[in-house]
ROLO-644637 format. One line per 3 residues: their letters; for each residue x, y, z of N, C-alpha, C. Coordinates in steps of 0.02 Angstrom, whole numbers. Example, Ala and Ser with C-alpha at 12.3 -4.5 7.8 and 13.67 -1.06 7.14 Angstrom:
BEGIN
as> 660 -284 390 615 -225 390 660 -165 390; 642 -112 354 684 -53 357 645 2 394
This chain:
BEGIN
xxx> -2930 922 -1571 -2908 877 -1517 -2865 820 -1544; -2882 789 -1586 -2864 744 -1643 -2777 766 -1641; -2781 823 -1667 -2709 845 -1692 -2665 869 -1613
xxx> -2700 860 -1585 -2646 887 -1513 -2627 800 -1494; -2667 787 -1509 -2669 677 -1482 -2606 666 -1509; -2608 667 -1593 -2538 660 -1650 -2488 685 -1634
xxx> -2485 755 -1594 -2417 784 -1597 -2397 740 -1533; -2437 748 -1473 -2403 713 -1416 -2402 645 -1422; -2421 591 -1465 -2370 530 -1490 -2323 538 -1509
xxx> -2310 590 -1551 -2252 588 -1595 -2203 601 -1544; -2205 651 -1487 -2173 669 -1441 -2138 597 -1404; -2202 567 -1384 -2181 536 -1348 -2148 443 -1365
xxx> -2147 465 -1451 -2113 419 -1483 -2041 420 -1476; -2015 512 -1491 -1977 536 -1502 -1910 517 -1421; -1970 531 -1371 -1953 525 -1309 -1911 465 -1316
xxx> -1958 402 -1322 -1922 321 -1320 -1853 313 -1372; -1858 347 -1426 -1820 331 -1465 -1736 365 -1455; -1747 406 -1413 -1690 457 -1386 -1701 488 -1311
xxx> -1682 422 -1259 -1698 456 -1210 -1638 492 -1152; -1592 511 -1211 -1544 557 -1159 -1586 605 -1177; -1610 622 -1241 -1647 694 -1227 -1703 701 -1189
xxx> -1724 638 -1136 -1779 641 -1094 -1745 681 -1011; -1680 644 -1020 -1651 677 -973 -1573 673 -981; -1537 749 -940 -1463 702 -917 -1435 663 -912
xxx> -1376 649 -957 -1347 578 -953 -1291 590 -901; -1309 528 -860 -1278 510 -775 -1198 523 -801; -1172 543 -763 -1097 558 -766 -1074 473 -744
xxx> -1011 470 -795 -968 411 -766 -935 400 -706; -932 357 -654 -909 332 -608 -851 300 -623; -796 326 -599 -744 281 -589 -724 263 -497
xxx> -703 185 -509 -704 160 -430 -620 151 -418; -588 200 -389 -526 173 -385 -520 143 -315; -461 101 -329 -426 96 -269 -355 89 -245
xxx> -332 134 -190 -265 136 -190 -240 113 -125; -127 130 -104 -145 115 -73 -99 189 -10; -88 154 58 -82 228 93 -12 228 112
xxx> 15 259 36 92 297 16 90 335 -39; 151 344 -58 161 378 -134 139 352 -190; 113 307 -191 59 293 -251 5 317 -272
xxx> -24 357 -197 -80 391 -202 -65 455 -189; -33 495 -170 -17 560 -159 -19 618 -205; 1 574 -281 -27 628 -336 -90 639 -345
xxx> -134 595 -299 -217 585 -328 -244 637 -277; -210 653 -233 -246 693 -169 -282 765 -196; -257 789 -267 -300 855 -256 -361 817 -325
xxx> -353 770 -370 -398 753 -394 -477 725 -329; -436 687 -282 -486 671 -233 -533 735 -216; -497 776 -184 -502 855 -159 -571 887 -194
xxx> -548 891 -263 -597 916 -311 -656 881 -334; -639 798 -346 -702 763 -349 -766 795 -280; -732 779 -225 -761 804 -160 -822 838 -151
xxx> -753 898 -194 -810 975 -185 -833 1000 -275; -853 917 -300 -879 936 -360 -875 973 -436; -812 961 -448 -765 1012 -473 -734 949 -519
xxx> -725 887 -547 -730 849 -552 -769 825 -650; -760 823 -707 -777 811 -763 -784 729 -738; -770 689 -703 -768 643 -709 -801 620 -614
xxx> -834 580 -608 -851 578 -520 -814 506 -520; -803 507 -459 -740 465 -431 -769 424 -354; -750 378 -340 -745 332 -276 -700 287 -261
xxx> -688 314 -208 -625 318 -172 -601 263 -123; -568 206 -131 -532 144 -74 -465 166 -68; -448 174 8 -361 191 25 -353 129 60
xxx> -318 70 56 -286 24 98 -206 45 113; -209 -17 168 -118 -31 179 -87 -73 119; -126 -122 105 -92 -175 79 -128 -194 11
xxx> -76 -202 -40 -101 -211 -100 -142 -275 -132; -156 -320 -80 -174 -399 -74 -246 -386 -65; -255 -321 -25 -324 -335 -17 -371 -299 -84
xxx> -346 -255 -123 -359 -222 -165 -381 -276 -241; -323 -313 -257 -323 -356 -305 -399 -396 -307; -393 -451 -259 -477 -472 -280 -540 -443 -309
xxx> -528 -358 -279 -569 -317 -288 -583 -307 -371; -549 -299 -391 -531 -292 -451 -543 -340 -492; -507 -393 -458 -533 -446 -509 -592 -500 -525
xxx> -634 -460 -470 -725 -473 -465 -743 -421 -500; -711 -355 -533 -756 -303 -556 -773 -260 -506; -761 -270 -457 -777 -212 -379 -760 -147 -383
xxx> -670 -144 -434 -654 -81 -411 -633 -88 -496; -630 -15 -528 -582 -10 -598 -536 20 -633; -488 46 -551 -430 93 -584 -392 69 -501
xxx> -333 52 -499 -299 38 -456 -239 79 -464; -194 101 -393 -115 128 -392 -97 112 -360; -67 42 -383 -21 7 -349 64 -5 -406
xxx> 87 -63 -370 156 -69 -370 136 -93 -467; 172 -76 -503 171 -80 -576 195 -187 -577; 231 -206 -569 234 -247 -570 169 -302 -512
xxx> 137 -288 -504 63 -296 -479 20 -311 -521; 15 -266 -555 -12 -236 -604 -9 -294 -676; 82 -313 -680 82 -375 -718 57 -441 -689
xxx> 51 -444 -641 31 -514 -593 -61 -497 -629; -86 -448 -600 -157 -448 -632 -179 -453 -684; -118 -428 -744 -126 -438 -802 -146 -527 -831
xxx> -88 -569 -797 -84 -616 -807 -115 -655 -786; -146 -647 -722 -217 -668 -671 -265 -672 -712; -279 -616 -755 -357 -595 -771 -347 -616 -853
xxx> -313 -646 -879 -323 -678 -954 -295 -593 -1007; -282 -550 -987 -253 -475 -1030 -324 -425 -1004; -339 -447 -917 -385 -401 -937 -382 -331 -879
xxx> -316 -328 -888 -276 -258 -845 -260 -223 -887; -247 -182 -886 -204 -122 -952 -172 -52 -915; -111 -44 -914 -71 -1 -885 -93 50 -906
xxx> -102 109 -861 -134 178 -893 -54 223 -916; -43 226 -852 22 261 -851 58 248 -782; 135 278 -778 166 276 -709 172 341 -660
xxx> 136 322 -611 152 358 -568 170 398 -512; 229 345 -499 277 340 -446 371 319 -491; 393 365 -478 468 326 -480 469 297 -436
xxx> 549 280 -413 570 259 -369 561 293 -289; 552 236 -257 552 296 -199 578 251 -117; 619 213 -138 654 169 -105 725 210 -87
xxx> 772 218 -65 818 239 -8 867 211 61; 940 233 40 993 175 82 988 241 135; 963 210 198 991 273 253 1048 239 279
xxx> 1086 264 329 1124 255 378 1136 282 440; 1163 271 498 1159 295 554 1227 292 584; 1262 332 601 1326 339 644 1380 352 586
xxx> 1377 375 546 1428 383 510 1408 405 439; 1470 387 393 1475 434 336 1495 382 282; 1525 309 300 1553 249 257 1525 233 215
xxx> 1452 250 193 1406 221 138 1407 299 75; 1461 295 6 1440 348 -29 1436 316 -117; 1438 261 -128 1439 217 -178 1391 152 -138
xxx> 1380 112 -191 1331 53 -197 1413 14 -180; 1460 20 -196 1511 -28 -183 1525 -31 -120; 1510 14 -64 1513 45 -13 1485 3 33
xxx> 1422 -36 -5 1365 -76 23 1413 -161 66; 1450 -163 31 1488 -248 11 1507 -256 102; 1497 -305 130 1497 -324 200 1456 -279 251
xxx> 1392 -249 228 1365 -231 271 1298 -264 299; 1266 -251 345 1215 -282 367 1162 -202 336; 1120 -257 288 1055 -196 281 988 -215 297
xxx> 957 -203 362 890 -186 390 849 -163 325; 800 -204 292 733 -198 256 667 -251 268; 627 -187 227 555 -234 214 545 -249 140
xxx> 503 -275 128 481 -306 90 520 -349 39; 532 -427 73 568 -495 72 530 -500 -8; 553 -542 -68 521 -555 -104 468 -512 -154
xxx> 485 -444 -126 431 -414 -169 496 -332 -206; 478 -292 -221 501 -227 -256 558 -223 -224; 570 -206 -157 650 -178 -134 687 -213 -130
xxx> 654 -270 -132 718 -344 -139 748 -344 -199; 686 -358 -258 723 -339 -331 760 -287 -360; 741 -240 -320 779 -159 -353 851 -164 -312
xxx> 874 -202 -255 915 -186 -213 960 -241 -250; 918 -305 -261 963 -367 -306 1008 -339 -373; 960 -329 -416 970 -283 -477 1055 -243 -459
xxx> 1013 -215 -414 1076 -135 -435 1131 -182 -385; 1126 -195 -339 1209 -234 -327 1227 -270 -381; 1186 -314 -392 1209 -359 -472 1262 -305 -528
xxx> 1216 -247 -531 1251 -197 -590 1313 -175 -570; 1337 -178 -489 1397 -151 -472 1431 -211 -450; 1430 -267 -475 1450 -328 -467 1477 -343 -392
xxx> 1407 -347 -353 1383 -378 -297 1340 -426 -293; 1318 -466 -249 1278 -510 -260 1250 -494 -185; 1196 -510 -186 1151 -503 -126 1147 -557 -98
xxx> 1164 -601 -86 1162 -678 -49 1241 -676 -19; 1293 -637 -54 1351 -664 -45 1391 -603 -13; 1348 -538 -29 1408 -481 -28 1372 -433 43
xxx> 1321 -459 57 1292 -404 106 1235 -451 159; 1213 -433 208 1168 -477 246 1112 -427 253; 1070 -477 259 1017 -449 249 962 -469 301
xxx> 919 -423 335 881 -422 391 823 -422 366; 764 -448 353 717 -416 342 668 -436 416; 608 -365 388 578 -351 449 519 -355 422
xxx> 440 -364 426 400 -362 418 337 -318 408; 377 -244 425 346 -167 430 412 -117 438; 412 -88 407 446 1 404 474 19 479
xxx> 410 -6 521 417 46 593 467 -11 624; 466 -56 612 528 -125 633 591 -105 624; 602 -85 557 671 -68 547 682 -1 581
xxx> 637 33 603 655 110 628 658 86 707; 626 45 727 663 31 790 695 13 792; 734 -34 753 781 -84 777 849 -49 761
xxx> 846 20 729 897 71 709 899 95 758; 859 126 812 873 176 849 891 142 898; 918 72 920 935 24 970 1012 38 972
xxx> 1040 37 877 1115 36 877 1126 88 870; 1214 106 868 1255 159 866 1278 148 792; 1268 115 768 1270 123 672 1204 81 656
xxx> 1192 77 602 1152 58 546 1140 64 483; 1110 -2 443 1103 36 368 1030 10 355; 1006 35 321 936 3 292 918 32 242
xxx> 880 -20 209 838 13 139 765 6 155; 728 98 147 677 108 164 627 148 117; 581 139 105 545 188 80 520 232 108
xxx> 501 306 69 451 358 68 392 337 87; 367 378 124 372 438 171 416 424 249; 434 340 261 463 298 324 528 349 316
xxx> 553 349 265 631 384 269 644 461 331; 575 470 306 569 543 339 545 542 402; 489 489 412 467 472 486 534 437 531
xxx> 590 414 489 637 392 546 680 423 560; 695 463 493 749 536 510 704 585 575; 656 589 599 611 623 652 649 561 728
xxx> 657 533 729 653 443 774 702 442 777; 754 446 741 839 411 737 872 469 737; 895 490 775 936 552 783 1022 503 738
xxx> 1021 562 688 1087 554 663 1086 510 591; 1018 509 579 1008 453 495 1021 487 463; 1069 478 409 1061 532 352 1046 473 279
xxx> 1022 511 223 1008 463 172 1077 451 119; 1091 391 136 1152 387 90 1168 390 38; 1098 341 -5 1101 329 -79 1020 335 -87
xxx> 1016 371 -144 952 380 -185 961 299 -228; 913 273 -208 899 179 -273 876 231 -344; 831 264 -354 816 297 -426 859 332 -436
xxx> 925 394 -417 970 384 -442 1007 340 -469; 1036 297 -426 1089 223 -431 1048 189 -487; 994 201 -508 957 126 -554 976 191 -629
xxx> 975 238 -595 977 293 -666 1077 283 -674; 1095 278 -644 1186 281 -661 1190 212 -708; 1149 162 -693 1172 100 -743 1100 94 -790
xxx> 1093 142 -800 1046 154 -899 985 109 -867; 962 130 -811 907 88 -791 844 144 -772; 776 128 -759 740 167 -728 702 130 -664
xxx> 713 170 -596 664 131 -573 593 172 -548; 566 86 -556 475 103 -545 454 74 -484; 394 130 -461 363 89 -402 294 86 -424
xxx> 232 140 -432 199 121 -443 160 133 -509; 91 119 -540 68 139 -590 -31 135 -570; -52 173 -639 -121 149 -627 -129 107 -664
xxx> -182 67 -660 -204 -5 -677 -280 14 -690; -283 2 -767 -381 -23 -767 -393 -86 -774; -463 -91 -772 -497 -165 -809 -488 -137 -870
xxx> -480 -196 -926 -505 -189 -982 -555 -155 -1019; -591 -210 -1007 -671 -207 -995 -696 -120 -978; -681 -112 -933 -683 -44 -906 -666 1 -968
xxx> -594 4 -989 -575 48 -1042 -609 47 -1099; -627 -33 -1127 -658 -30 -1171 -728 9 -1180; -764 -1 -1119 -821 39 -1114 -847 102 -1100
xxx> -798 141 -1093 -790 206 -1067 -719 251 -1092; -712 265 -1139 -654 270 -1185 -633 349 -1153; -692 364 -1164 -675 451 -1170 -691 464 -1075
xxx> -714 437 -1038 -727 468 -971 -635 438 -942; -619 387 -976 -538 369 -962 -492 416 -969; -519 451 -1040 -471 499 -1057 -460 554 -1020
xxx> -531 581 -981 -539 619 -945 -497 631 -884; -521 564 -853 -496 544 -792 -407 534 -801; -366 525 -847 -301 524 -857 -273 626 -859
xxx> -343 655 -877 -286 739 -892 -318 762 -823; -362 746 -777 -371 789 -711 -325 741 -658; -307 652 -685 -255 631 -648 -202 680 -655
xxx> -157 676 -694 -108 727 -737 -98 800 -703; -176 828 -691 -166 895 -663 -164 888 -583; -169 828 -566 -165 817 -489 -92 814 -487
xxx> -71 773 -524 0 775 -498 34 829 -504; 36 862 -576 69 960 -553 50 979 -498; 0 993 -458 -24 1025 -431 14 1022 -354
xxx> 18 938 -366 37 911 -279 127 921 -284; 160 940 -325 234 950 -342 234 1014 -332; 192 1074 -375 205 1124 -363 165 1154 -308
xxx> 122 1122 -269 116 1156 -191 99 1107 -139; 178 1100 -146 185 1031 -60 163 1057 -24; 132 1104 13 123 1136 66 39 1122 86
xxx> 21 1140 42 -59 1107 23 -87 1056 8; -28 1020 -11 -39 964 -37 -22 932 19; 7 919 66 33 901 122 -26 881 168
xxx> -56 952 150 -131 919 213 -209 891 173; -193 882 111 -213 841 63 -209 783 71; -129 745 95 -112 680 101 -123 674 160
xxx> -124 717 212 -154 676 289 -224 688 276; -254 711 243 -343 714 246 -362 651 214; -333 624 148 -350 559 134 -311 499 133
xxx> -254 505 146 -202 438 158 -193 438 230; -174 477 258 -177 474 349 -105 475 343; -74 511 323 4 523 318 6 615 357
xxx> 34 614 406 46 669 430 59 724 377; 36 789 406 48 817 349 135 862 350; 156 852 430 232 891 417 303 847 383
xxx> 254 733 401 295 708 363 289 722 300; 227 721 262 197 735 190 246 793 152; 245 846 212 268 885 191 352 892 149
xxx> 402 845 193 459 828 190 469 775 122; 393 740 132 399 668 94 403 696 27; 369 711 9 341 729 -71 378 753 -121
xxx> 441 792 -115 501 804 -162 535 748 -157; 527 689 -118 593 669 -104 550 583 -160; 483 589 -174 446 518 -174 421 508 -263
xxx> 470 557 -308 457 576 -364 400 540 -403; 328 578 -373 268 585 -411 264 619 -494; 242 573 -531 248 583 -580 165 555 -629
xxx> 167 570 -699 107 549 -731 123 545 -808; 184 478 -811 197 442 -857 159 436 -917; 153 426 -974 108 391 -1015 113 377 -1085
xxx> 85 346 -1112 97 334 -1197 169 302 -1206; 208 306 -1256 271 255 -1274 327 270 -1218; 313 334 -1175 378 338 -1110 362 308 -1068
xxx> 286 299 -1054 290 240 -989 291 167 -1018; 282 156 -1088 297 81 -1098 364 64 -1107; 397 109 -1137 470 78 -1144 522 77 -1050
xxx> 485 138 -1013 525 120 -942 491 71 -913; 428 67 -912 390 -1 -876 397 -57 -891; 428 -70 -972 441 -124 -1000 524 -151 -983
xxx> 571 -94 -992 646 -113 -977 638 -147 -888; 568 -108 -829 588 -107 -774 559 -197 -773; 490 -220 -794 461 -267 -783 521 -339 -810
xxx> 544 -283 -859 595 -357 -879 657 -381 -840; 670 -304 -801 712 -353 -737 700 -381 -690; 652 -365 -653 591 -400 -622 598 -468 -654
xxx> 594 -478 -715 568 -565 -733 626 -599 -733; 683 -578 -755 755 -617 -754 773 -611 -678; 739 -578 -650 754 -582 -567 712 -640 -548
xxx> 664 -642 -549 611 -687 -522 535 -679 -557; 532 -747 -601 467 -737 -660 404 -719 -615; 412 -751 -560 345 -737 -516 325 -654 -503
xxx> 382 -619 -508 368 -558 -490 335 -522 -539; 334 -562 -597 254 -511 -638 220 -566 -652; 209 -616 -625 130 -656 -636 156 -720 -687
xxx> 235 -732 -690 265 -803 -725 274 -783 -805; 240 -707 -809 260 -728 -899 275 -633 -910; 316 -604 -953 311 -527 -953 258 -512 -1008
xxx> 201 -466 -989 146 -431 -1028 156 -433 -1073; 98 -433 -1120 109 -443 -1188 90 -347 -1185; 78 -328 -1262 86 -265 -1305 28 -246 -1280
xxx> -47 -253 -1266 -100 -253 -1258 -109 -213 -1176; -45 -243 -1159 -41 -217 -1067 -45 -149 -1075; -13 -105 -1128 -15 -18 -1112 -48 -7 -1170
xxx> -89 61 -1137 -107 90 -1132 -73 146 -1206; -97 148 -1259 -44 176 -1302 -123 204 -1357; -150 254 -1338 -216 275 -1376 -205 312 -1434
C-alpha cells in the first residue's frame, strides 16, 4: 500500500510541476477589430474558417464603420490586431509610447476619380479647374489627392475646388442631381454609384497615378499591440500565414468570396462582387511592406505631421521577424 501511496505522489508532484501535461493547452485568442470596407475583405474566408473551426489559431471578431471607435479599444488592451487605415496605425503608434507594430499591408489603394457626362478627365492634368465631390476632409483621400496633384504640378487649394461631403452616399447623390460630375471615391462606393448614376465611368485609378510618379499608394494595414506580439510570438506567426491564405483565396474566388463579404461586412454581395478586383487586397510583409509603408507614411508627414500622430515611426513600428 505504502508503495502505491509513493507512486501516486510522485504522480501527482509530477502533475503540479507540468501542468500542460494535466491537460490541453487553451488555444490562443486573437481579438481583432476591423472596419466595414476593403480593409477587411481579405479576412472574410479567415473569418469563415475560424467559424466552422478550421482555424490553427481562434479568432474574435469587431466590424465597425468608423475607425475612431476601434482605436480606444485598443488602446485599453480590448482588442489586439486591428485593419485599419496604415497611417492610423502611426497615430497609435505614437499614442501608445511604440506600442503598435505594423504586421503587414493589406489594402493598396483603393480610392478612384469617377466622372459623369463625359470623357474630359484622362490625365491628372485633366483635373486643373474642375470641381471634385469627396469624402474624407483631412484624412487619406485628401492626402493622396494633394500629393499626386502636387506631383503633376497642381495644387489643390489653387487648381481645383473642392466639395467635401461627409459620407460616400452624399457624393452619389449629389452626382446623380447633375448632368456632369467628378468625384473622388472609394471602393466598394465606386461600384454602388456606377449601379445609381447612370453614365459614371472611372476615370483615373489614384494607385495607378501614385504608381506613374515612383510612388505607392496605401490604404490599409494590420496593426498589433506590442505587448500582444511580444507575448504570443508564434500564434502571430500563425495568424499572419492563414491571414495570407485568406487573401489568395478572396482574389482567386470573388464569387464566393463575395457572399463572404455580405455575411460579415454587410457589403452586398453583387457589389462585393464587382468590388474586389477593382480594391487591390493584398498581404504585404517583412522589408516590402516597410519600405512602401515607410516612402507612403512619409508623404503623409510632409503633407500634414498630424496625419501619423506628429512624428514618423520609428524602426520598431514593423514588423520585420
Amino acid at each position: 500500500m505504502k508503495k502505491y501511496m509513493s507512486i501516486l505522489l510522485v504522480l501527482l508532484m509530477l502533475v503540479a510541476l507540468f501542468p500542460g501535461c494535466a491537460a490541453a493547452e487553451e488555444p490562443t485568442v486573437i481579438r481583432i477589430g476591423s472596419l466595414k470596407g476593403p480593409t477587411t475583405m481579405g479576412m472574410v474566408k479567415l473569418l469563415s474558417d475560424n467559424e466552422a473551426g478550421l482555424t490553427a489559431v481562434k479568432y474574435e471578431s469587431t466590424v465597425v464603420a468608423n475607425a475612431t471607435e476601434l482605436m480606444p479599444l485598443f488602446l485599453r488592451g480590448e482588442l489586439d490586431v486591428l485593419a485599419l487605415p496604415v497611417n492610423a496605425g502611426a497615430v497609435l503608434y505614437n499614442k501608445s509610447q511604440a506600442g503598435a507594430t505594423l504586421l503587414a499591408v493589406n489594402t493598396l489603394g483603393v480610392l478612384y476619380i469617377v466622372e459623369k457626362g463625359g470623357e474630359t478627365i484622362t490625365s491628372v492634368a485633366d483635373l486643373k479647374g474642375k470641381t471634385i465631390y469627396a469624402t474624407g476632409k483631412s484624412t487619406t483621400p485628401e492626402y493622396a489627392l494633394s500629393y499626386l496633384l502636387a506631383e503633376n504640378g497642381l495644387d489643390i487649394a489653387a487648381d481645383v475646388t473642392m466639395e467635401w461631403k461627409s459620407e460616400a452616399s452624399e457624393v452619389v447623390a449629389q452626382m446623380a442631381t447633375l448632368d456632369s460630375a467628378v468625384a473622388l471615391l472609394p471602393q466598394p462606393f465606386v461600384t454602388v454609384a456606377q449601379t445609381k448614376v447612370e453614365g459614371l465611368r472611372v476615370a483615373l485609378d489614384m494607385t495607378a497615378e501614385w504608381a506613374n510618379v515612383g510612388s505607392t499608394l496605401i490604404t490599409g494595414g494590420l496593426i498589433i499591440r506590442t505587448a500582444f506580439l511580444n507575448e504570443h510570438p508564434e500564434a502571430v506567426k500563425t495568424f499572419l500565414e492563414e491571414y495570407a491564405a485568406s487573401t489568395q483565396y478572396v482574389n482567386e474566388n470573388v464569387e464566393e468570396a463575395a457572399a463572404l463579404v455580405e455575411q460579415y461586412i454587410g457589403v452586398a454581395a453583387g457589389v462585393a462582387k464587382k468590388a474586389i478586383p477593382a480594391c487591390n487586397i493584398v498581404c504585404m510583409t517583412g522589408e516590402e511592406m516597410k519600405a512602401a509603408a515607410e516612402k507612403y507614411l512619409t508623404v503623409l508627414f510632409e503633407l500634414n505631421p498630424d496625419a501619423v500622430g506628429g512624428a514618423m515611426p520609428e524602426e520598431s513600428f514593423y514588423y520585420l521577424p
